[in-house]
C-alpha positions as CSV (number, residue, x, y, z in Angstrom):
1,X,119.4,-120.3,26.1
2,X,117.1,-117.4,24.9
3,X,115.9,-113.6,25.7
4,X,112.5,-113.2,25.6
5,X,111.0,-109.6,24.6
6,X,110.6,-108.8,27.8
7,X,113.5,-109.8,29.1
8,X,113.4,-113.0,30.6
9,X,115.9,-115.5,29.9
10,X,114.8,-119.4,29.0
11,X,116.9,-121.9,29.6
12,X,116.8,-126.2,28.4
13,X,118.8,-129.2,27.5
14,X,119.7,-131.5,30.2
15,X,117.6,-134.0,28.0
16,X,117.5,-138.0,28.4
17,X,115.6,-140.4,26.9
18,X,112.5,-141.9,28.5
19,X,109.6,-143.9,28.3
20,X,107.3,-143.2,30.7
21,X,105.7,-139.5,31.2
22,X,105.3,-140.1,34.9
23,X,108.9,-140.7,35.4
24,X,109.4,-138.0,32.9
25,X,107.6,-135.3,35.2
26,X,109.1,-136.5,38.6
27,X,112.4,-135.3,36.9
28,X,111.3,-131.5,36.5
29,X,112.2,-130.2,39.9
30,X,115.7,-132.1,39.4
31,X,116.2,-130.7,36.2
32,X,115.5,-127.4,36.9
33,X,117.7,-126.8,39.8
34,X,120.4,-128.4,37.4
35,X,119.4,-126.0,34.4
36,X,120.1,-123.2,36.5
37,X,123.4,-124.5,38.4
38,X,124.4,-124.8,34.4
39,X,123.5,-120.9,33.9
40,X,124.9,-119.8,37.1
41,X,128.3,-121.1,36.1
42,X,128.3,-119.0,32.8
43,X,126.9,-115.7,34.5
44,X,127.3,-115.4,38.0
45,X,126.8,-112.1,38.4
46,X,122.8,-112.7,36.9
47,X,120.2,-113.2,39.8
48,X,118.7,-115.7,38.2
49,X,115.4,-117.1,39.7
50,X,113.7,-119.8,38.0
51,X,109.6,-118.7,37.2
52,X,108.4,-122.0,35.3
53,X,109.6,-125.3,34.8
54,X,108.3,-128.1,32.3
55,X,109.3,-130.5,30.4
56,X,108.7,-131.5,26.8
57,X,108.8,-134.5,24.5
58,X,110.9,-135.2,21.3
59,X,109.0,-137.6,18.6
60,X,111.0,-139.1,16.4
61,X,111.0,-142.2,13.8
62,X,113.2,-145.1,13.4
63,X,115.2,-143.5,11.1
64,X,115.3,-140.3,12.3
65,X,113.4,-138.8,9.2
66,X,109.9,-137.0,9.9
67,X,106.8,-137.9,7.9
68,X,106.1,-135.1,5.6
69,X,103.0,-135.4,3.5
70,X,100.0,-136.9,3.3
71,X,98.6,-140.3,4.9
72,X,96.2,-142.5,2.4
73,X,93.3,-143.6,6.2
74,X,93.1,-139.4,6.3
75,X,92.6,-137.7,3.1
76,X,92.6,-134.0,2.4
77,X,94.8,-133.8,5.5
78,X,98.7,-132.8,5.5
79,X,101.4,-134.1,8.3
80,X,104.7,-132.9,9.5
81,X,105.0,-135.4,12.7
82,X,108.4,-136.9,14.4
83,X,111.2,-133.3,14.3
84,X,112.8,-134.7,17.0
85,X,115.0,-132.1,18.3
86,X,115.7,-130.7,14.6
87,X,112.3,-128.7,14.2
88,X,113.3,-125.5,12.6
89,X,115.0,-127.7,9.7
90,X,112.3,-129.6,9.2
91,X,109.6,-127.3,9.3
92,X,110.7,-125.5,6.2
93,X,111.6,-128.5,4.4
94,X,107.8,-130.0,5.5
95,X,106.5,-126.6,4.4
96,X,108.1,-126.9,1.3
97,X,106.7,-130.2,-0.1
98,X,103.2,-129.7,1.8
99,X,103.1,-126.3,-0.2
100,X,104.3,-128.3,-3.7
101,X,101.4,-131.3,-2.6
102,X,98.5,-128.3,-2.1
103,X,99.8,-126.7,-5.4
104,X,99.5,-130.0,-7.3
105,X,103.1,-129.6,-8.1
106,X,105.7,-132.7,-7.8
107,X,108.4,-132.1,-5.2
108,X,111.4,-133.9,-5.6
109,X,112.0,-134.6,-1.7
110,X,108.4,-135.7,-1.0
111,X,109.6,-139.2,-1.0
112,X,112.1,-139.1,1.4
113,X,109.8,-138.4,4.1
114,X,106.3,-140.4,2.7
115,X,104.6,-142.4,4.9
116,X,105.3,-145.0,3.0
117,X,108.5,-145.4,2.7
């Protein structure tokens, strides 16, 4: 859960696993009447009315590791693809060894999330 500036509150989770975007959206109404049964039982006294409702999709690789770095079929082009649900961590490692790859500079991590390996 999170307070925007202007006050509004947003609230996720409730994730599962799926395969098929269709089945995926059919799920949002569900969801969202669960999301804020979840909220309601931390802060009853809120009037909580739901204003949106959607749904996203976590990427992620086999071994849970993003690809960081560049791809050899796109050159001159940088990637940061498959977070999962760890973005923030990931981003700033990913802007880390991006940053070292523009610079020219070797980055001891790179590896760990090449294409490659």
């Amino acid at each position: 859960m999170r307070i925007t500036k202007d006050n509004r509150i947003i609230v996720g989770g409730r994730d599962e696993e799926f395969y098929n975007p269709t089945r995926r959206d059919r799920l949002i109404k569900r969801k969202t009447a669960l999301l804020k049964k979840d909220f309601l039982k931390l802060f009853p006294a809120v009037d909580f009315i739901p204003e949106f409702s959607w749904t996203g999709t976590f990427g992620s690789t086999q071994d849970a590791l993003p690809y960081i770095g560049t791809y050899t079929k796109t050159p001159h082009t940088y990637y940061a693809l498959g977070f999962g649900g760890n973005g923030i961590t990931f981003s700033l490692i990913a802007a880390e060894i991006i940053t070292d790859l523009i610079c020219g500079k070797k980055n001891k991590d790179a590896s760990l999330y090449a294409f490659n390996r």
